[in-house]
C-alpha positions in Angstrom: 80.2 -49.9 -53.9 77.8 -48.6 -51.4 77.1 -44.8 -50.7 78.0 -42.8 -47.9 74.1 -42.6 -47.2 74.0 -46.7 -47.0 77.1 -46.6 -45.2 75.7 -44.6 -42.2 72.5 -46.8 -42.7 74.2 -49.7 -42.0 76.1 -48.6 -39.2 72.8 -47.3 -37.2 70.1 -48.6 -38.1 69.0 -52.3 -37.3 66.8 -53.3 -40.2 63.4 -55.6 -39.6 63.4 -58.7 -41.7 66.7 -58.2 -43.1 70.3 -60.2 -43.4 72.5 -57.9 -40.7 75.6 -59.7 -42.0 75.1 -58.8 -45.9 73.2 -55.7 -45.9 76.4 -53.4 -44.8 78.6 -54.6 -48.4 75.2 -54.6 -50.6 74.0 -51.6 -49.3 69.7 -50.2 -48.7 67.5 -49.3 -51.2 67.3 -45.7 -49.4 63.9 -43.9 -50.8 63.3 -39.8 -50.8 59.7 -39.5 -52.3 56.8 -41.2 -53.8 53.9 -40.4 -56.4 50.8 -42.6 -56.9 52.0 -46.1 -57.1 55.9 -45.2 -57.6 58.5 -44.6 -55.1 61.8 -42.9 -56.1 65.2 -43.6 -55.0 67.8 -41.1 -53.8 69.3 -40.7 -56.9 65.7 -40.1 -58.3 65.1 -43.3 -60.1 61.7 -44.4 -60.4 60.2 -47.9 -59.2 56.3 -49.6 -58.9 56.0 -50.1 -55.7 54.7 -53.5 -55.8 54.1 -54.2 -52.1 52.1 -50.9 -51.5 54.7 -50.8 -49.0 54.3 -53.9 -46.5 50.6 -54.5 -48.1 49.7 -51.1 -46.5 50.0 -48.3 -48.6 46.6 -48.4 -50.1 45.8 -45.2 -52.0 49.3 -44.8 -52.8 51.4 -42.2 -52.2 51.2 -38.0 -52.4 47.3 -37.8 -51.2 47.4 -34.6 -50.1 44.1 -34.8 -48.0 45.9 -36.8 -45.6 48.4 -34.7 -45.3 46.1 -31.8 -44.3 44.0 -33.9 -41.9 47.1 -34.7 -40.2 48.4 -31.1 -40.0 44.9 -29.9 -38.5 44.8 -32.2 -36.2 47.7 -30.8 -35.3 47.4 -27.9 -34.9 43.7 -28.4 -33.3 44.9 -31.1 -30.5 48.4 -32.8 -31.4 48.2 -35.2 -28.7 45.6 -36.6 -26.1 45.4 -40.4 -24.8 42.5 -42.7 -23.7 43.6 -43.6 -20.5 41.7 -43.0 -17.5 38.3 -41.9 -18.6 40.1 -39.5 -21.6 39.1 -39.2 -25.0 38.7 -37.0 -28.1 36.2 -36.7 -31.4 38.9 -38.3 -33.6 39.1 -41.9 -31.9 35.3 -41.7 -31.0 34.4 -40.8 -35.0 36.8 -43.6 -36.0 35.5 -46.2 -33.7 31.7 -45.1 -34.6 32.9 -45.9 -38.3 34.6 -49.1 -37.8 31.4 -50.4 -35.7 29.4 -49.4 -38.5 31.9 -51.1 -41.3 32.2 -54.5 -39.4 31.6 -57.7 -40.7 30.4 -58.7 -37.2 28.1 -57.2 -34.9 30.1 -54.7 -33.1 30.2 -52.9 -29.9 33.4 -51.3 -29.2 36.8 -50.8 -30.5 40.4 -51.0 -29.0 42.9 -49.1 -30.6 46.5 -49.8 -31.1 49.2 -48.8 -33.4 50.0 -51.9 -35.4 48.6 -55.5 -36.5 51.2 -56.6 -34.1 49.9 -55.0 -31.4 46.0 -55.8 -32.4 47.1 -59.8 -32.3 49.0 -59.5 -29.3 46.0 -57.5 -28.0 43.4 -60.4 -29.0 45.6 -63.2 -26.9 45.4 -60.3 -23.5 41.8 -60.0 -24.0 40.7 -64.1 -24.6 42.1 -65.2 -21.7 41.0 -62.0 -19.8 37.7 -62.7 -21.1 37.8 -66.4 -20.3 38.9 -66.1 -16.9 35.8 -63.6 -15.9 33.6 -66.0 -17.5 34.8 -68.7 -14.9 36.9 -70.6 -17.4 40.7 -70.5 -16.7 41.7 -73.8 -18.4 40.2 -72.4 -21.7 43.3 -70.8 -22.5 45.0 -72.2 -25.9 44.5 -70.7 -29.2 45.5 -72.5 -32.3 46.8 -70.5 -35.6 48.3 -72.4 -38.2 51.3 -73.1 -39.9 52.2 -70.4 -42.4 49.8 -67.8 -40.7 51.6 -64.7 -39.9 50.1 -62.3 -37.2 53.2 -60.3 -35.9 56.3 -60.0 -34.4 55.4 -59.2 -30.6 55.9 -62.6 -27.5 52.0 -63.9 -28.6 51.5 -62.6 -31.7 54.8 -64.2 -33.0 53.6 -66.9 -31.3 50.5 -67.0 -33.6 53.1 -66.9 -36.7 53.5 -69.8 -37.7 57.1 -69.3 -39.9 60.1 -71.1 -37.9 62.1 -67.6 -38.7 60.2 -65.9 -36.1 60.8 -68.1 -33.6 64.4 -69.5 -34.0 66.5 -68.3 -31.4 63.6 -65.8 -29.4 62.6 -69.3 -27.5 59.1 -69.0 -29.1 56.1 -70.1 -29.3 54.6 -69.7 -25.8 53.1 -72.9 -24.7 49.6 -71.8 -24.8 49.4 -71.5 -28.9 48.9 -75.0 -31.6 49.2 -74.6 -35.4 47.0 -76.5 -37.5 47.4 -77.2 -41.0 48.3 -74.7 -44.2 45.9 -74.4 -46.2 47.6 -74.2 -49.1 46.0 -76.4 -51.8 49.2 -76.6 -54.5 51.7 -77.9 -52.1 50.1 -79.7 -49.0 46.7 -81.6 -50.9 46.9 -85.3 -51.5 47.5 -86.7 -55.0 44.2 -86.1 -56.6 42.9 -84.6 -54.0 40.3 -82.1 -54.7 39.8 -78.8 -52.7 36.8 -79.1 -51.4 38.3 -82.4 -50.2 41.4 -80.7 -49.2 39.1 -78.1 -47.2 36.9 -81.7 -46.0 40.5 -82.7 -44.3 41.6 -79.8 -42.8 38.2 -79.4 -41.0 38.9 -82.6 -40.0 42.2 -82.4 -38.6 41.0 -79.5 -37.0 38.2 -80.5 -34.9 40.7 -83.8 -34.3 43.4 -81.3 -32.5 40.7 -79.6 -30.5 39.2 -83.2 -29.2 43.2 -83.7 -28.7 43.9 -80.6 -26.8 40.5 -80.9 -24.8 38.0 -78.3 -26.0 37.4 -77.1 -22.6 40.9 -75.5 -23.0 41.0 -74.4 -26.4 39.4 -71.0 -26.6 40.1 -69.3 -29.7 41.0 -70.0 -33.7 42.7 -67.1 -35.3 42.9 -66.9 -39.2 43.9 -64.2 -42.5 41.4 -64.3 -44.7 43.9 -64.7 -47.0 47.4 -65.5 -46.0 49.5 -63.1 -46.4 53.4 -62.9 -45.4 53.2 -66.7 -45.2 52.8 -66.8 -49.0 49.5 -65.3 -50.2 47.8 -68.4 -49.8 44.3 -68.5 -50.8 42.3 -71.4 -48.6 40.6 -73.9 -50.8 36.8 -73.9 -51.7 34.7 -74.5 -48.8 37.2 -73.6 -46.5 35.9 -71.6 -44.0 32.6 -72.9 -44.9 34.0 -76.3 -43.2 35.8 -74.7 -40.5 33.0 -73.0 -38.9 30.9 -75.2 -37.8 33.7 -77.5 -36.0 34.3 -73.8 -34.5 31.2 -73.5 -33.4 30.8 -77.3 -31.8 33.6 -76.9 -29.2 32.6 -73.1 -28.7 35.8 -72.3 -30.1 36.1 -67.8 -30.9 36.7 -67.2 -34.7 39.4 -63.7 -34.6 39.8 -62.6 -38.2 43.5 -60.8 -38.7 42.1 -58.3 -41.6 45.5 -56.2 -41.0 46.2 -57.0 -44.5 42.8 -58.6 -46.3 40.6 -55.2 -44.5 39.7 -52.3 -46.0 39.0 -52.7 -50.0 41.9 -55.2 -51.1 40.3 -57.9 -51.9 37.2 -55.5 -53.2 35.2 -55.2 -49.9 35.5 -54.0 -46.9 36.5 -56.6 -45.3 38.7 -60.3 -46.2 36.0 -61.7 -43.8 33.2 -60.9 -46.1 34.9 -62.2 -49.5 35.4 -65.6 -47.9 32.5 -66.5 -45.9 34.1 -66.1 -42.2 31.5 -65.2 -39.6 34.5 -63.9 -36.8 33.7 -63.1 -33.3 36.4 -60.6 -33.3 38.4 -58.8 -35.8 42.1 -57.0 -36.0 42.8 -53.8 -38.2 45.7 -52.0 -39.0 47.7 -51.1 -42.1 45.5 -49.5 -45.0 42.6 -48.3 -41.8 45.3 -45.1 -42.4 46.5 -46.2 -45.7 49.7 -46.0 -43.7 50.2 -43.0 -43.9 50.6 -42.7 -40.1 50.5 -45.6 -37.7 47.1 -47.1 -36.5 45.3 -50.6 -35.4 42.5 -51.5 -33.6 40.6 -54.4 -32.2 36.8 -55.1 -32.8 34.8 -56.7 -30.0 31.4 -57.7 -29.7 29.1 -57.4 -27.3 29.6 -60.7 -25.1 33.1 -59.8 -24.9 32.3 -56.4 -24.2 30.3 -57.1 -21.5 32.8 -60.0 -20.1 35.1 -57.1 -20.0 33.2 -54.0 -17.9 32.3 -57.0 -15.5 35.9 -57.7 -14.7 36.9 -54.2 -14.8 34.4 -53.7 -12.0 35.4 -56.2 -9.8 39.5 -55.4 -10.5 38.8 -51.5 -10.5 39.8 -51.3 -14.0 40.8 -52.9 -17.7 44.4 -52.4 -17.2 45.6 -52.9 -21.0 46.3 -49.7 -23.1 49.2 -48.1 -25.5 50.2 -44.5 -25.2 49.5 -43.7 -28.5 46.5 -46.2 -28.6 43.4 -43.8 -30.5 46.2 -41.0 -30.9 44.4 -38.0 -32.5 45.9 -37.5 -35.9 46.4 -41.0 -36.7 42.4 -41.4 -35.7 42.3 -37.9 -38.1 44.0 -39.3 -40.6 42.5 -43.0 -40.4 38.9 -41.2 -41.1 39.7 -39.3 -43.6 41.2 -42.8 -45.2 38.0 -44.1 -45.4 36.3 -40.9 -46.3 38.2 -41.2 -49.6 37.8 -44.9 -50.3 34.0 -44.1 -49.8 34.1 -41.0 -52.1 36.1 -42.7 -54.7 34.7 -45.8 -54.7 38.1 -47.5 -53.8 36.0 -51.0 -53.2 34.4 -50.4 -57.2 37.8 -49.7 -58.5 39.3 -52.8 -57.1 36.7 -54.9 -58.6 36.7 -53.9 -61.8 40.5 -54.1 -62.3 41.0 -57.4 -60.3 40.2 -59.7 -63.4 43.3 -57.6 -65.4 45.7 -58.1 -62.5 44.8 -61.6 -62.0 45.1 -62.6 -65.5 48.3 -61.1 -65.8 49.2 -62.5 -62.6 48.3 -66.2 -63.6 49.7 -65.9 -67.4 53.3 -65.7 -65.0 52.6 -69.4 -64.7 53.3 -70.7 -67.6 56.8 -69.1 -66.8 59.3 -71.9 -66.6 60.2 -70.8 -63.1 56.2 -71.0 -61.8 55.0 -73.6 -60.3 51.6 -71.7 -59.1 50.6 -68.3 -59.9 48.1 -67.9 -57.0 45.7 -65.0 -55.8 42.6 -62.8 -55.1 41.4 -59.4 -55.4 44.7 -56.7 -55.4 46.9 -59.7 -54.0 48.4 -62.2 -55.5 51.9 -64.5 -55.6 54.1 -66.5 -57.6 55.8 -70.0 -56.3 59.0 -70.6 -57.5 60.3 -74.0 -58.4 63.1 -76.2 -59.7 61.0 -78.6 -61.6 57.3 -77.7 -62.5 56.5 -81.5 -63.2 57.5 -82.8 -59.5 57.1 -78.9 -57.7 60.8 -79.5 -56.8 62.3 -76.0 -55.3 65.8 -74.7 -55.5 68.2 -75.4 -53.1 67.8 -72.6 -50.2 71.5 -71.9 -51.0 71.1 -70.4 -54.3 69.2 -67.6 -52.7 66.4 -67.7 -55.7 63.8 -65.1 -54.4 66.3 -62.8 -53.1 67.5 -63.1 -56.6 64.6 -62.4 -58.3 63.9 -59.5 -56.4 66.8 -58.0 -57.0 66.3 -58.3 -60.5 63.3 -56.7 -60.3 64.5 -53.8 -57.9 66.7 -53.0 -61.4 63.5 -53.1 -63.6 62.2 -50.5 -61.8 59.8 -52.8 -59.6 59.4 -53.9 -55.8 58.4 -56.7 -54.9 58.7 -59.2 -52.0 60.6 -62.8 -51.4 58.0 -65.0 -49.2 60.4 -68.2 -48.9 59.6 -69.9 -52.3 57.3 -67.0 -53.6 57.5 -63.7 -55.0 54.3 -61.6 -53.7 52.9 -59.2 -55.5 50.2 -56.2 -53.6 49.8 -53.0 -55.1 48.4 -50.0 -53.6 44.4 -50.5 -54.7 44.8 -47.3 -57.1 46.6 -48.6 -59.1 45.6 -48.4 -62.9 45.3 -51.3 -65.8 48.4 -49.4 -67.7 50.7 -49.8 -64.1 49.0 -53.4 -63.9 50.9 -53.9 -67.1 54.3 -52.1 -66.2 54.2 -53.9 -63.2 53.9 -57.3 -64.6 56.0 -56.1 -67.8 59.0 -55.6 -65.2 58.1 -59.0 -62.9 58.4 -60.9 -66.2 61.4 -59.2 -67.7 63.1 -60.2 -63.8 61.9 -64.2 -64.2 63.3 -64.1 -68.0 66.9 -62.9 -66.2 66.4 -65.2 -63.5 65.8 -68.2 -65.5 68.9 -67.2 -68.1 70.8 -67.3 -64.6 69.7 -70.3 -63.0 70.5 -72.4 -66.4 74.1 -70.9 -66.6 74.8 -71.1 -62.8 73.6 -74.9 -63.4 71.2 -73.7 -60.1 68.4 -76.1 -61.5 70.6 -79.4 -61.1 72.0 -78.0 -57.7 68.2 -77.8 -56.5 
């Protein structure tokens, strides 16, 4: 029986990522507040919020700090933009910091207001850049298949999950996916994963020879993949993937909306996993979302490809509204004040071997086929038959199920096709670690008494 509050949910608002035909008889999980690492309900029940949001929410929720840096900004300057020779101290501090944080060498930063809107921004500015260099063929940028860098026309193009492009006639015709690298499910028998890695570099520089490398400008790549499945590349990955990069003069973009900022225990993805990118995308925990903000890192090459066209055009003619907005760039500074003060990136790495143990102990469930993960992130894939890595038949709706499950042990977490991903805000304590993953198993143990008396394992 839904409420009168999920009632009027259903019948105004149009939900991101959600079933529109079953949400209106099951009803949203409507929040009111949240404290730390728990969110609570309408009716005041508590939950872990296991997601950190959409992998955002890094220092959890209630930090008053935030709060006032938002309110003074207000107060000081509510509102300016960046348009037309504008700015303000809030988006010129923020970009000075990010320059400084960067795992590249930096020379400016575009602003933006989410990851989608960073990716969307990296397509505008490679074949903006490419065309003042004199090279308008060199146009295509390759992703790969499972990557997820948004929902706008190019960066749901860069996605590469069929959901998000059934039906919105997607991808545009200038974007390639190249292989998952996603050891467990797409290596050979035997196949090692610095073999695995061997073959995807491979495959690789074979689509660019393919393709043409005089019209292949850019490779865009998670350090670790996120809404595609937390999929953590094999050894040697990027380590292989450079250097066929580098031979067709091929631009490395780093999405860090997810993988930036202390998650996986430095400041940036990039950093943990040995990319050297020409350009990098922010977003989510820059704010620790507590108000919406992205940017774009650029070095100087592209800089300087840029101000050159600008010249000749009479200006860069790309920009958001709210692009640098004042308190978001208020608010985004103070984030990082605090994860420097605290030591946010320390805390991370000492309680990463905890969460990961528990985290992998979930494969021994009967339900796991691969407990899989890194830093604060992590994911478990859910299968038929652990022997042959069968999966359950879409139709029995397993992740949704196990979700659910978990929403009544006081937990949320996420349904990633065959997985269950797991990414807590980074303040999270050992003791949470172990209510968290306390309430996960509990939801498997429930889920795998159903699927044996719904006979879902011989349906599969």
């Amino acid at each position: 029986m839904v409420s009168n509050l999920q009632a009027r949910d259903a019948a105004t608002v149009l939900h991101p990522y959600s079933n529109l035909a079953t949400l209106p008889s099951q009803g949203s999980l409507i929040l009111e507040r949240g404290e730390g690492v728990f969110v609570y309900d309408v009716d005041g029940k508590p939950y872990i919020e296991g997601m950190a949001g959409l992998w955002c929410n890094g220092l959890g929720h209630g930090r008053e700090e935030l709060v006032e840096a938002a309110a003074e900004q207000m107060r000081r300057l509510p509102f300016a933009h960046l348009f037309t020779g504008k700015s303000h101290d809030p988006a010129i501090a923020l970009a000075e910091k990010l320059k400084e944080l960067a795992p590249m060498k930096a020379a400016k930063v575009f602003f933006c207001n989410s990851g989608s809107e960073a990716n969307d921004t990296q397509v505008k500015l490679v074949w903006y850049v490419n065309n003042a260099l004199g090279r308008p063929q060199k146009k295509k940028i390759i992703s790969r298949i499972k990557a997820y860098h948004g929902v706008t026309v190019a960066s749901a193009s860069l996605t590469g999950l069929p959901n998000n492009h059934i039906d919105f006639d997607l991808p545009l015709p200038q974007v390639r996916h190249a292989g998952c690298p996603h050891h467990y499910r797409f290596a050979a028998p035997g196949e090692t994963e610095e073999d695995f890695a061997t073959r995807l570099a491979a495959e690789l520089d074979a689509l660019i020879e393919a393709e043409g490398p005089e019209t292949v400008a850019a490779f865009i790549a998670e350090p670790i993949m996120g809404a595609g499945g937390v999929i953590v590349p094999p050894a040697t990955y990027f380590e292989k993937i450079q250097p066929v990069l580098e031979k067709h003069d091929v631009m490395l973009i780093a999405d860090e909306v997810i993988c930036g900022f202390g998650r996986l225990g430095e400041w940036f993805g990039s950093t943990a996993l040995g990319m050297k990118p020409d350009t990098v995308s922010v977003a989510k925990q820059l704010s620790s979302s507590y108000l919406p903000i992205a940017g774009v890192i650029i070095p100087d090459w592209i800089d300087e490809a840029l101000t050159s066209q600008s010249a000749k055009i009479g200006t860069f003619g790309h920009g958001y509204t709210y692009s640098g907005h004042p308190v978001a760039a208020a608010v985004a500074l103070k984030t990082l004040e605090i994860y420097e003060r605290e030591d946010i990136l320390g805390h991370v790495r000492r309680i990463t071997p905890h969460f990961q143990a528990r985290l992998k102990a979930l494969g021994e469930h009967p339900l796991i086929g691969e407990a899989r993960g890194m830093g604060l992130i992590g994911a478990v894939e859910i299968v038929a038959d652990k022997a042959s890595k069968r999966l359950f038949d879409p139709k029995t709706g397993m992740g949704t199920k196990i979700v659910g499950l978990a929403q009544e042990e006081g937990l949320i977490v996420r349904a990633i096709g065959d997985g269950i991903a797991v990414c807590p805000p980074m303040v999270i304590t050992e003791a949470e670690i172990d209510a968290l993953f306390d309430r996960l198993g509990r939801a498997l143990d429930r889920a795998e008494e159903w699927a044996t008396g719904a006979g879902a394992r011989a349906a599969a």
